[in-house]
NUDREN-704639 format. One line per 5 residues: their letters; for each residue x, y, z of N, C-alpha, C. Coordinates in nm, 2 decimals. Layout:
# residues N
a = X,Y,Z,X,Y,Z,X,Y,Z ~ ...
END
This chain:
# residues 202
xxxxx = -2.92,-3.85,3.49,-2.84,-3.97,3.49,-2.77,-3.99,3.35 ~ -2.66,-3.99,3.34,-2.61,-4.00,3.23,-2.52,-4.17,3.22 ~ -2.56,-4.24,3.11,-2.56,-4.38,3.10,-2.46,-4.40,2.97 ~ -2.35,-4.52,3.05,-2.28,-4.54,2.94,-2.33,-4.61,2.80 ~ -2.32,-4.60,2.69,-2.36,-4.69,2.54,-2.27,-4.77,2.46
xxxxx = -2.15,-4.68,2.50,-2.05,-4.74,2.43,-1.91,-4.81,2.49 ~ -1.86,-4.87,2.41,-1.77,-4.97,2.43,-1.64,-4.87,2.49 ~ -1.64,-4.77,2.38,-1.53,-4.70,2.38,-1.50,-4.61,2.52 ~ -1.68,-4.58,2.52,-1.65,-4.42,2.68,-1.65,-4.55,2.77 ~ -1.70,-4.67,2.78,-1.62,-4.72,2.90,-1.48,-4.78,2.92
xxxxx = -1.48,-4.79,2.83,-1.28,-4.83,2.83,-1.23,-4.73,2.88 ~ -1.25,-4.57,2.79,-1.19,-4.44,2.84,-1.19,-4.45,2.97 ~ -1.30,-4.46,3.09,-1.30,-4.48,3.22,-1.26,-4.54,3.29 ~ -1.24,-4.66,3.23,-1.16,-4.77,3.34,-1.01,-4.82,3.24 ~ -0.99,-4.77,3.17,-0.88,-4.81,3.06,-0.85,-4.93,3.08
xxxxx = -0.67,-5.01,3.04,-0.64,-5.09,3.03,-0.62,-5.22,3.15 ~ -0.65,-5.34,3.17,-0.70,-5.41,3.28,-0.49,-5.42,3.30 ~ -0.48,-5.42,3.42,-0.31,-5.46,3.50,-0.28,-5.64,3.39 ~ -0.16,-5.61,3.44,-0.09,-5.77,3.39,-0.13,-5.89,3.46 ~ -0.16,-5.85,3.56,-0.20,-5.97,3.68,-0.34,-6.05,3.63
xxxxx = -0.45,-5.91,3.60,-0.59,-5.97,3.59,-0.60,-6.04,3.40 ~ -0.43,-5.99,3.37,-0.46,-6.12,3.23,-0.39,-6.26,3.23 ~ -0.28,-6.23,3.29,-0.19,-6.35,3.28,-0.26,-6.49,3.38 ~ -0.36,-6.45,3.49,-0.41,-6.49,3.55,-0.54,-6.60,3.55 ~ -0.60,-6.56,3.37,-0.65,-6.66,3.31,-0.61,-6.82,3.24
xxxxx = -0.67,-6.87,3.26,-0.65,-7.02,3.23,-0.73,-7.07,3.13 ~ -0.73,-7.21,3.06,-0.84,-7.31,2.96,-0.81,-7.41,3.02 ~ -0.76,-7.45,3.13,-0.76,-7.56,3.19,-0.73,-7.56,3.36 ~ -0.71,-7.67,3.43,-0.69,-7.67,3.58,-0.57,-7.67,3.64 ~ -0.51,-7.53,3.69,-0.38,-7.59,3.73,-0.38,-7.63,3.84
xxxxx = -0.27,-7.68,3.86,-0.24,-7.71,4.00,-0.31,-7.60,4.15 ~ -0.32,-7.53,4.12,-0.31,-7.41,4.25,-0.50,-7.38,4.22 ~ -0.55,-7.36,4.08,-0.67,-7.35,4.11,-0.78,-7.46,4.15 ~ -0.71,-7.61,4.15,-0.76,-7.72,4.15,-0.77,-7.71,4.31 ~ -0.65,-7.64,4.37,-0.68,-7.69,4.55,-0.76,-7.57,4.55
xxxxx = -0.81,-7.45,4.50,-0.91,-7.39,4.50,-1.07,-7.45,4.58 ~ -1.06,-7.52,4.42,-1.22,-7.62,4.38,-1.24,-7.73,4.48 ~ -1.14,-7.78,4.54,-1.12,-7.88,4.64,-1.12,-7.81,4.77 ~ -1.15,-7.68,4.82,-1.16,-7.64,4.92,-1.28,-7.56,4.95 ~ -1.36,-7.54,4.80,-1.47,-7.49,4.78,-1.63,-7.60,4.82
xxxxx = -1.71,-7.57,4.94,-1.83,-7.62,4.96,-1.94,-7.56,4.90 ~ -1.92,-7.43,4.82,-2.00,-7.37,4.80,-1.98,-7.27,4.69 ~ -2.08,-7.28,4.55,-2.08,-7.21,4.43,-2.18,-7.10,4.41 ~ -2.16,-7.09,4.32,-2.30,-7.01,4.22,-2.29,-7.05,4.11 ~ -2.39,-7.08,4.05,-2.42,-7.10,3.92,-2.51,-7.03,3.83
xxxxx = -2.43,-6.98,3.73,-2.53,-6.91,3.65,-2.53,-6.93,3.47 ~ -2.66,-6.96,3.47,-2.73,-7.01,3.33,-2.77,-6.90,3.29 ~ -2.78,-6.92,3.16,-2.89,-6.86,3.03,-2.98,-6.91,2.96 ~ -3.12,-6.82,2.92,-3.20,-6.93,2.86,-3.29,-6.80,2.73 ~ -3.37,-6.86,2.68,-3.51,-6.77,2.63,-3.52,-6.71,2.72
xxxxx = -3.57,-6.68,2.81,-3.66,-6.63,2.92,-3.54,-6.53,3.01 ~ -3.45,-6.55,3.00,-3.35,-6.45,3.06,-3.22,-6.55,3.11 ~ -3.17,-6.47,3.19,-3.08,-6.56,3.33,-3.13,-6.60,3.48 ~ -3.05,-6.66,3.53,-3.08,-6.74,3.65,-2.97,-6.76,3.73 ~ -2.91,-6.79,3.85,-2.86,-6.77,3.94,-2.86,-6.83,4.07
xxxxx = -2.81,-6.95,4.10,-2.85,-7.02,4.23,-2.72,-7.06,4.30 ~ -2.75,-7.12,4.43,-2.64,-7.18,4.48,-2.61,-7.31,4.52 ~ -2.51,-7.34,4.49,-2.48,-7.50,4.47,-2.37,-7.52,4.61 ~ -2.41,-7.64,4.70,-2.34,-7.66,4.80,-2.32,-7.81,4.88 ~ -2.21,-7.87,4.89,-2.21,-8.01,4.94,-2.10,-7.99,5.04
xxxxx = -2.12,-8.10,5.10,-1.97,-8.07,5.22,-1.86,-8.11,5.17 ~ -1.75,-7.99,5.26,-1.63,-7.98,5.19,-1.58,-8.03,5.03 ~ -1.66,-8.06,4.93,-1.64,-7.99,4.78,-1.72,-8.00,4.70 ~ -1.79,-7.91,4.65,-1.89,-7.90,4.59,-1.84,-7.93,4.47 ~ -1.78,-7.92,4.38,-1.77,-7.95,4.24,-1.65,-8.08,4.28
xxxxx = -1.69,-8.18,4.21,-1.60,-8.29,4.15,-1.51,-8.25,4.00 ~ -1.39,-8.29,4.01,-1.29,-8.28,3.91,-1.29,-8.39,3.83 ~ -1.30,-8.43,3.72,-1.25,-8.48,3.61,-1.15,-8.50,3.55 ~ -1.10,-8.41,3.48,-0.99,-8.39,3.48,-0.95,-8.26,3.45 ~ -0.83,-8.20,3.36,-0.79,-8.07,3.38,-0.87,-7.97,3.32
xxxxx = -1.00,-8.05,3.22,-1.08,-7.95,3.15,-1.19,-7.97,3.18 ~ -1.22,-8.05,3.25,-1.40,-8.11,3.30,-1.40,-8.11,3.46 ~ -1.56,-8.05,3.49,-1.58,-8.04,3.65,-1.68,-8.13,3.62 ~ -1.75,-8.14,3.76,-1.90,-8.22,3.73,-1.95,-8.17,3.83 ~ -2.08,-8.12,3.85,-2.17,-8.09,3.99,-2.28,-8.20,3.97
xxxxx = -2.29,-8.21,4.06,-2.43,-8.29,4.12,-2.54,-8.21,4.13 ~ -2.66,-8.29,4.10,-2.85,-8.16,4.09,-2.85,-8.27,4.21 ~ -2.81,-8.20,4.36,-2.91,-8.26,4.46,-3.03,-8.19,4.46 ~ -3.08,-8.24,4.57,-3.27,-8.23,4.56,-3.25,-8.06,4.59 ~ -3.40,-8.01,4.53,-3.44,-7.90,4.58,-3.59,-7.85,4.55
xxxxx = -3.61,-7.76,4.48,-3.76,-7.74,4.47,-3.85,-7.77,4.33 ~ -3.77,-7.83,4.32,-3.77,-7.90,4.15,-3.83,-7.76,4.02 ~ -3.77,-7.66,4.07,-3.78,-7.54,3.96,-3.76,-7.55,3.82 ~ -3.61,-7.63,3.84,-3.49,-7.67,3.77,-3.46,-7.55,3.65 ~ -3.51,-7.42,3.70,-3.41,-7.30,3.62,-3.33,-7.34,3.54
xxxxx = -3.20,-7.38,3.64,-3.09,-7.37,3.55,-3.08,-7.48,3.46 ~ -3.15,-7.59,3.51,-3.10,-7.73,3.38,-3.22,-7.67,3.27 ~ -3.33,-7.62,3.30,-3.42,-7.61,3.17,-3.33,-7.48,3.07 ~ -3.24,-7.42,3.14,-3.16,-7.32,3.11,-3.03,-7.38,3.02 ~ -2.96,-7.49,3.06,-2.85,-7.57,2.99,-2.88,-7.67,2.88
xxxxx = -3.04,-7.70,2.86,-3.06,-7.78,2.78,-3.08,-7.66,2.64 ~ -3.12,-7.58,2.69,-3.14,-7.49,2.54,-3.01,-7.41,2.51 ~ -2.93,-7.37,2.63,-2.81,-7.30,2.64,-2.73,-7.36,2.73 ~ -2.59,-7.39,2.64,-2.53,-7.47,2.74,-2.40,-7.35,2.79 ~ -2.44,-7.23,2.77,-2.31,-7.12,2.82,-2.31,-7.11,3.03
xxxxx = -2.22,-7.15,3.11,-2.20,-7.11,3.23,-2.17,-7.03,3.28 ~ -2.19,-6.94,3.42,-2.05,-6.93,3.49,-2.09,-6.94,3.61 ~ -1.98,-6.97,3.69,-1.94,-7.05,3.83,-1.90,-6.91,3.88 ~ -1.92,-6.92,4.06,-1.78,-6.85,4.10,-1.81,-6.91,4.26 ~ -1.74,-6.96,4.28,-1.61,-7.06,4.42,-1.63,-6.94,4.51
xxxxx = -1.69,-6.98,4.63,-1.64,-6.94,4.75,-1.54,-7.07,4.84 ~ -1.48,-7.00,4.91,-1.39,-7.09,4.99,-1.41,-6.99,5.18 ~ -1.50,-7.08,5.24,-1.50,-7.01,5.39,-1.37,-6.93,5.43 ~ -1.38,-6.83,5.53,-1.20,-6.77,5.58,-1.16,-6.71,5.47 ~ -1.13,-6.75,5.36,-1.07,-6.74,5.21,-1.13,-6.59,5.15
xxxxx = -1.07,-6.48,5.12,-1.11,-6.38,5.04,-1.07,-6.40,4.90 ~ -1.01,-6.50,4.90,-1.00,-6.50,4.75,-1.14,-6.61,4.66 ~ -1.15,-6.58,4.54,-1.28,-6.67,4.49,-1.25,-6.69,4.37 ~ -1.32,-6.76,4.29,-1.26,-6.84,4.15,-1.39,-6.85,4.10 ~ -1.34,-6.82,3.95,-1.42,-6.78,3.86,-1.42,-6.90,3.75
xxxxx = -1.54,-6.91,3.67,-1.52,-7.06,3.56,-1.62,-6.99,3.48 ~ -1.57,-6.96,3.34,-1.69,-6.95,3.23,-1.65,-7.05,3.10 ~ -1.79,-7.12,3.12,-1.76,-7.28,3.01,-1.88,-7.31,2.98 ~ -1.89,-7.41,2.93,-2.02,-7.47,2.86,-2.02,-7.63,2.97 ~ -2.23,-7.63,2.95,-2.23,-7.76,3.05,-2.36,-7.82,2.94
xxxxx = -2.36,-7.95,2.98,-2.45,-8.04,2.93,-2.51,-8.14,3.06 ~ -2.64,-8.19,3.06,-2.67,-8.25,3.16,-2.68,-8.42,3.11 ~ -2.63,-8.49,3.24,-2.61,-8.61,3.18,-2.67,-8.71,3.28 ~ -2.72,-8.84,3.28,-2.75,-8.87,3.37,-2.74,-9.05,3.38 ~ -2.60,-9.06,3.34,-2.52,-9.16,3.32,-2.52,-9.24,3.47
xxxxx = -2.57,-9.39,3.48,-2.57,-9.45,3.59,-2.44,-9.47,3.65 ~ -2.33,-9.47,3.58,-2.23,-9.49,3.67,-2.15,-9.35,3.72 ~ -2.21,-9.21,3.63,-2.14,-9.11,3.72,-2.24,-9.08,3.81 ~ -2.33,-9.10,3.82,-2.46,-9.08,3.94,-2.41,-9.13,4.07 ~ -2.41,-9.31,4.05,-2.36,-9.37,4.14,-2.23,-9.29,4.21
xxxxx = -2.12,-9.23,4.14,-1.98,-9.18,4.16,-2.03,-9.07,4.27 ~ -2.16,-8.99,4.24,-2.17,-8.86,4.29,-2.29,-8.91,4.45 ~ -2.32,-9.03,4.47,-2.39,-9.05,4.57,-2.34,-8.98,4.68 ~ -2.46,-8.93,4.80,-2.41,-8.90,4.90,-2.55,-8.99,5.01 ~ -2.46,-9.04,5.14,-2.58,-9.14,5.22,-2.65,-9.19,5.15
xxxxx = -2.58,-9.25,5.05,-2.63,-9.40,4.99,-2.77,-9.30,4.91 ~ -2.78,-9.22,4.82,-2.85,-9.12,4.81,-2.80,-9.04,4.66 ~ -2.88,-9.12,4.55,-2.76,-9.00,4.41,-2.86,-8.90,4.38 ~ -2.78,-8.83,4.30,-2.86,-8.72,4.19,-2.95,-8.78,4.16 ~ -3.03,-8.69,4.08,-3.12,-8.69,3.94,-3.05,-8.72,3.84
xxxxx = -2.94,-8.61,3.82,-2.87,-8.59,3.74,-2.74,-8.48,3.76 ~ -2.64,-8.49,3.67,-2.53,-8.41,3.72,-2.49,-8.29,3.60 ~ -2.49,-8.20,3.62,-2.40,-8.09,3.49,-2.28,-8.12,3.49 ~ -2.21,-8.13,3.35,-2.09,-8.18,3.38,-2.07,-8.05,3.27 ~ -1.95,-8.00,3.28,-1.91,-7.83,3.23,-1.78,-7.90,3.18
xxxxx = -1.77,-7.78,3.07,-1.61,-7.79,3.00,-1.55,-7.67,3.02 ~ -1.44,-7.66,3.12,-1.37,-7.51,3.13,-1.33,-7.41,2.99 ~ -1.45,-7.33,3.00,-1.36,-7.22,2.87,-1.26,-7.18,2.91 ~ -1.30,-7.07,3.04,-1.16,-7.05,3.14,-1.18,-7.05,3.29 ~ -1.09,-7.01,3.34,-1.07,-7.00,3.47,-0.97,-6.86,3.55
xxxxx = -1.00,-6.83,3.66,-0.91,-6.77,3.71,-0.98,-6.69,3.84 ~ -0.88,-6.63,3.97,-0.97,-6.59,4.07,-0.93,-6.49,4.07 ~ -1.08,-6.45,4.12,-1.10,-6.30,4.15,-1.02,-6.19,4.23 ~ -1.03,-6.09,4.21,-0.97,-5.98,4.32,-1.04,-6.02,4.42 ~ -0.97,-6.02,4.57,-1.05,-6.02,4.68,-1.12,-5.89,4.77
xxxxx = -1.13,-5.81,4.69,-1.14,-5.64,4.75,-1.28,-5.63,4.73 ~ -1.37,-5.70,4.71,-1.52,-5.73,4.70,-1.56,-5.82,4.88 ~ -1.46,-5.90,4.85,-1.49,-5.95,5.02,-1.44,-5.89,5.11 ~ -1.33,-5.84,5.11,-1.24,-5.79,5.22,-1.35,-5.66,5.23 ~ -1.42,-5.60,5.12,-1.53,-5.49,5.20,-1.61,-5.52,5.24
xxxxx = -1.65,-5.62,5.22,-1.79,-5.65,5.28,-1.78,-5.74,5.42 ~ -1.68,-5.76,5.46,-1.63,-5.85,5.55,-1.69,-5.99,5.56 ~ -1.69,-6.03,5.47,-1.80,-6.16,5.52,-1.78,-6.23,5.61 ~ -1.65,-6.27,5.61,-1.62,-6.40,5.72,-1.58,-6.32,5.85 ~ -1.63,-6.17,5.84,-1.60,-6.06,6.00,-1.76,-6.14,6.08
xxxxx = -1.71,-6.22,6.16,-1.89,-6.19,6.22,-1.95,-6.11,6.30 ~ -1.83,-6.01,6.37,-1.91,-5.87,6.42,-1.97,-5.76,6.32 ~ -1.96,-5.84,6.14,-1.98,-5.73,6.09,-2.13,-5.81,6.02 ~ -2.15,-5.94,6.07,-2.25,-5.98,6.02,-2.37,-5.94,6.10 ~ -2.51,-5.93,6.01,-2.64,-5.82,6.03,-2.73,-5.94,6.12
xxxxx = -2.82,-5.94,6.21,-2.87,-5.98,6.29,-2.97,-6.04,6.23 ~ -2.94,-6.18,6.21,-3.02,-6.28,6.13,-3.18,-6.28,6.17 ~ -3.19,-6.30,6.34,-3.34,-6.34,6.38,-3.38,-6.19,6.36 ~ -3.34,-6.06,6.29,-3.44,-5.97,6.27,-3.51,-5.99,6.15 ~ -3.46,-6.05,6.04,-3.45,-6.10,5.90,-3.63,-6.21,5.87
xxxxx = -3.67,-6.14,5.79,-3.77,-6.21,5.77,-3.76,-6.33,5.72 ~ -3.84,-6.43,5.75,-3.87,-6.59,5.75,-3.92,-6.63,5.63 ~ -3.82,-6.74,5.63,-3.93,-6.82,5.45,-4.06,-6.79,5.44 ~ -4.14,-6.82,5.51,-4.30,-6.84,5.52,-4.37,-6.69,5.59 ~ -4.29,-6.61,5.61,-4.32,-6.46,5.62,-4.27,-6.41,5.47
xxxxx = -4.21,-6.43,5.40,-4.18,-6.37,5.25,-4.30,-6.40,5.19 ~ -4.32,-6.54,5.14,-4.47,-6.61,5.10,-4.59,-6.53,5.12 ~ -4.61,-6.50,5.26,-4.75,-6.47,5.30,-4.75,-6.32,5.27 ~ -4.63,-6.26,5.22,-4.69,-6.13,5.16,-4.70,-6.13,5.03 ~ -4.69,-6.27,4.95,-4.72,-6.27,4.81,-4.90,-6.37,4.80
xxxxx = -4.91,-6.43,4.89,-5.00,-6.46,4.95,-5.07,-6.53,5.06 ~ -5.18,-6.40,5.07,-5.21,-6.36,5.19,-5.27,-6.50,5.31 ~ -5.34,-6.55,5.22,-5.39,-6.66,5.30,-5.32,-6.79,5.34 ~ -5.15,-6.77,5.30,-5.06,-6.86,5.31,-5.02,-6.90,5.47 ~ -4.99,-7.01,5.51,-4.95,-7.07,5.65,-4.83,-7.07,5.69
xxxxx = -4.80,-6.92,5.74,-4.60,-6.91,5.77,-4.58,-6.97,5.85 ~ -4.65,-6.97,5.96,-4.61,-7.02,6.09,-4.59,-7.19,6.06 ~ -4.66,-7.26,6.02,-4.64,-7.41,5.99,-4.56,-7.46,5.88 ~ -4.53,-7.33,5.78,-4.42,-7.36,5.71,-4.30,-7.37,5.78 ~ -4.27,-7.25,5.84,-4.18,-7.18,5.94,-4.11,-7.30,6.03
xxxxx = -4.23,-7.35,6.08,-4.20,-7.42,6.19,-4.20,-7.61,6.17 ~ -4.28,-7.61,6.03,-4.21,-7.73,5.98,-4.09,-7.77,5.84 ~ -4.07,-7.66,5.83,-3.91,-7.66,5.74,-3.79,-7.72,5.79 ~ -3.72,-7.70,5.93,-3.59,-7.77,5.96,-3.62,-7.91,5.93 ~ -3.70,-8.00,5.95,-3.70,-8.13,6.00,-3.77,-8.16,5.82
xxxxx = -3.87,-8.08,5.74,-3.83,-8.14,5.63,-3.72,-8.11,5.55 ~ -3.62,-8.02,5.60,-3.51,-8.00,5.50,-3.39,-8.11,5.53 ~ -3.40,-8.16,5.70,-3.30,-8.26,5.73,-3.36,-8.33,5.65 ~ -3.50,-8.43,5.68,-3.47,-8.52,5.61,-3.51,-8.54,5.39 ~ -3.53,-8.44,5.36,-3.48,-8.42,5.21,-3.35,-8.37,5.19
xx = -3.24,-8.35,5.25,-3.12,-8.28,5.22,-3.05,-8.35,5.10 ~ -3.05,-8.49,5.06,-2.97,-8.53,4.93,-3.10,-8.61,4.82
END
């Protein structure tokens, strides 16, 4: 296996990036990448901390990130398994990056910025959903912005559903668990997960 070390033999390899993938960065929201984020139900977020990186996904209907204005987003911490990776991750490191799916859409959008967590009663209230707020919200400052090549999606077909893999073969939340431990209850996890997730969903 021979592994690259230097800066230089991989530049030699992939040399200079096209005009498109520079002029195509931003420090703020334009017009075009705003209806992006407004059409986006669904992120990734990824922190840094001590302990390494982390990686989750962030999703509300029809827009997952709130706009501020041309240099500030805000997401909402709806409920989840109270891990909280990534906020214990922004409180010691506040470096991000985002990247925007948009359903149908092969194109995706990119954000690397800094976030702080805040948990200000009147943007809480702002970010309610069914009478239902956050904990708390990350609110990020765009270092930049810009979207991605879509030749990552367009191979993988995502939005092809003849090319999507056959779910009920796929092993089950409470079948992953009980191979990490054995005396764990899949079937009652399994089988009582939908009805606690409806009603924990915000």
């Amino acid at each position: 296996m021979t592994i690259i070390t230097l800066l230089a033999e991989l530049e030699a390899i992939y040399g200079e990036p096209s005009e498109a993938s520079v002029i195509k960065v931003s420090n703020r929201l334009t017009e075009g990448y705003r209806k992006l984020i407004e059409a986006s139900p669904i992120m990734a977020l990824a922190t840094c901390g001590p302990e390494g990186l982390d990686c989750s996904p962030r999703g509300d209907p029809g827009q997952v990130m709130s706009i501020r204005d041309e240099h500030t987003l805000v997401l909402p911490d709806r409920r989840g398994n109270n891990r909280i990776d990534s906020l214990r991750n922004i409180v010691r490191d506040g470096r991000v990056a985002l990247l925007f799916l948009i359903p149908g859409s092969n194109s995706t959008l990119r954000v690397n910025g800094r976030a702080e967590i805040s948990v200000d009663p009147d943007l809480l209230q702002s970010l309610a959903m069914e009478g239902k707020l956050p904990r708390s919200a990350i609110v990020i400052t765009i270092g930049e912005i810009y979207f991605q090549c879509a030749r990552a999606l367009m191979r993988a077909k995502v939005w092809d559903q003849d090319a999507w893999p056959d779910v009920a073969a796929l092993p089950t939340p409470g079948s992953l668990m009980a191979e990490l431990k054995q005396d764990f209850d899949s079937q009652s996890y399994d089988r009582e997960w939908p009805e606690r997730a409806k009603n924990s969903m915000w």
